[in-house]
C-alpha positions, 0 to 999 in steps of 0.5 A, spaced: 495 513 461 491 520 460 485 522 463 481 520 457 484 512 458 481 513 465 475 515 463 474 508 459 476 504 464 470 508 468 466 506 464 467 499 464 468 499 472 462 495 476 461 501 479 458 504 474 459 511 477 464 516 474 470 519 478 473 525 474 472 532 471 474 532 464 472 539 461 470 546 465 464 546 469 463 539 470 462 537 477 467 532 481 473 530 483 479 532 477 482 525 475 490 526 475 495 521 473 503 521 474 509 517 474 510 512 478 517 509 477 515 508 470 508 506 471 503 510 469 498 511 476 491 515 476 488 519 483 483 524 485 484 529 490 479 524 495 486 519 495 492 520 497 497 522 492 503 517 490 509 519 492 516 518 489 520 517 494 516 510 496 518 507 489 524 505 494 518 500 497 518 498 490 524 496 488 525 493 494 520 489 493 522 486 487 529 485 489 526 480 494 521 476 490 525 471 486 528 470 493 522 468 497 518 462 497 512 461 493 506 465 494 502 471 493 503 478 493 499 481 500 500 490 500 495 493 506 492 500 506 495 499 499 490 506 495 491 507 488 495 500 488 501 503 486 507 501 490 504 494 490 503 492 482 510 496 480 512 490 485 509 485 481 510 488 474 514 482 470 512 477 475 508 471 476 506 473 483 498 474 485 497 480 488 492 481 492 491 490 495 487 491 501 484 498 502 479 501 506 477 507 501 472 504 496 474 511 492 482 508 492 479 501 490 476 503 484 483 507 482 487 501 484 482 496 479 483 502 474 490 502 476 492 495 475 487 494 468 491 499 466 497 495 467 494 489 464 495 486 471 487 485 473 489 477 472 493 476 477 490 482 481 485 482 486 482 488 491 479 487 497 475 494 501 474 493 509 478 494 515 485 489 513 483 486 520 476 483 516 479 482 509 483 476 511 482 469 512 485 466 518 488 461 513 491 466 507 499 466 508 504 471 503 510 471 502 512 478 501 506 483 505 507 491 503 504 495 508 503 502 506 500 504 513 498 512 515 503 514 520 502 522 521 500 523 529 494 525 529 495 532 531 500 533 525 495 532 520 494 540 520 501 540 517 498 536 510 491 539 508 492 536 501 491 530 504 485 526 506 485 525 513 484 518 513 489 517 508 495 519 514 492 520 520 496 514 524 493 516 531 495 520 536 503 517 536 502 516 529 503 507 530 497 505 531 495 504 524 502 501 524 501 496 530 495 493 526 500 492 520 504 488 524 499 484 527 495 481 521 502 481 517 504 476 523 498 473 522 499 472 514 506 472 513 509 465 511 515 461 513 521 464 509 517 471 507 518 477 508 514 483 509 516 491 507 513 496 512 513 503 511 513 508 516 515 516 518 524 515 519 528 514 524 524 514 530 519 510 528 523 504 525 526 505 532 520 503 535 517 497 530 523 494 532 522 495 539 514 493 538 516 485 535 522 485 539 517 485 545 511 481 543 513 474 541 506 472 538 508 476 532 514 471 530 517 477 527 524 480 526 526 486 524 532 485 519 534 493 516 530 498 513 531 504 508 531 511 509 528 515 503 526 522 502 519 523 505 519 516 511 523 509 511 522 502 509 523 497 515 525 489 513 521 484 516 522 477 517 519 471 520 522 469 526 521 462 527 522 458 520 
C-alpha cells in the first residue's frame, strides 16, 4: 500500500472527507503506512501507531482459530484494525472490529479494502458496551483495550490520550473488555486480551477468578516486548 492507495480509497469512502497530506503545504494529518507482519496498514498521527510486538496477538489468533468452534471474529477497541484482519486473513471467518474512534474506523474500513477482506469485515463505532446485541456471540474475541494508568500517559506524547489512557490503575478499560467478551463469548471460544505485562495478567487472573458471572477462565498468556497476551476461555461449557 502507498499513501496514494490511501488517497483513492478516501475517495471512495462514505465519508467523503479526506484524512492526509499528500504534498507541502497542505493542511491535515499526514497518512503513513507500515508493515504490519506483512500486511500493509495505514495510520495518522490522530491514532495510535500499530506496534510490532502485537503481531504476538495475531499469530496467536490464528493459530487458535481452526481449533474453535464456528462463528465470527469479535476484536474491541480494535484502531486501525490491524491485529484484527491479520488474524482473519486466509480464512472464512466474519469479523466484526469495534472502536470508539470515528477517525481509527475509517482507517480500519480502508485497512481492511486494502486487504480485500471488506466482505467479510464489518465495523461498528460507539462504546463496546452499546455496539453489541444481547444475542451476538463470538467465537474468538480480541480485545486491544488501553492500558496506560492515567498518570503515566505523559510518559507517550505521541500517542492520542485516548488511544492508551486505561484510567487510574490502568484496568479500567480492561474491565470492560472482560465483561462484554463474557457477555458475547461463545461455548468452546476463546478470547486473546491484551494488557501491559506481568502485573497486569496477574491481575486479569485475579478479576475472573473473583467474579463468576463472567464465566471466564484465564488458561496462559505471552509475554512480548512492549505488553502481554492473556488466553482466555469460557469456563462453563
Amino acid at each position: 500500500m502507498t499513501v496514494e492507495d490511501v488517497t483513492v480509497l478516501h475517495s471512495r469512502s462514505a465519508s467523503g472527507t479526506t484524512s492526509r497530506r499528500t504534498g507541502a503545504g497542505a493542511a491535515g494529518p499526514v497518512t503513513q503506512i507500515t508493515d504490519f507482519g506483512g500486511l500493509a496498514v495505514a495510520f495518522d498521527d490522530r491514532v495510535l501507531k500499530p506496534r510490532e510486538w502485537t503481531v504476538l496477538q495475531s499469530d496467536w489468533a490464528r493459530e487458535l482459530l481452526p481449533t474453535l468452534p464456528d462463528g465470527d471474529v469479535l476484536e474491541l477497541c480494535a484502531g486501525v484494525g490491524h491485529i484484527g484482519l491479520r488474524a482473519v486473513l486466509g480464512s472464512h471467518r466474519r469479523l466484526l472490529m469495534v472502536d470508539k474512534s470515528g477517525v481509527a474506523c475509517r482507517y480500519a474500513g480502508l485497512n481492511a479494502q486494502h486487504a480485500r477482506l471488506s466482505r467479510q469485515v464489518d465495523i461498528r463505532c460507539g462504546d463496546m458496551e452499546r455496539c453489541l446485541g444481547p444475542e451476538e456471540r463470538f467465537a474468538l474475541v480480541i480485545a486491544d483495550p488501553p492500558w496506560v494508568p492515567s498518570d503515566g500517559c505523559a510518559e507517550h506524547p505521541d500517542d492520542p490520550l485516548h488511544a492508551i489512557d486505561g484510567g487510574a490503575d490502568g484496568l479500567e478499560l480492561i474491565r470492560t473488555a472482560l465483561r462484554v467478551t463474557g457477555a458475547h463469548l461463545l461455548p468452546g471460544g476463546s478470547a486473546l486480551l491484551q494488557v501491559a505485562g506481568v502485573d497486569q495478567v496477574a491481575a486479569v487472573e485475579r478479576a475472573v477468578d473473583r467474579d463468576a458471572a463472567l464465566d471466564l477462565e484465564a488458561v496462559g498468556h505471552r509475554i512480548g516486548e512492549g505488553g502481554a497476551v492473556v488466553h482466555l476461555r469460557r469456563r462453563s461449557l
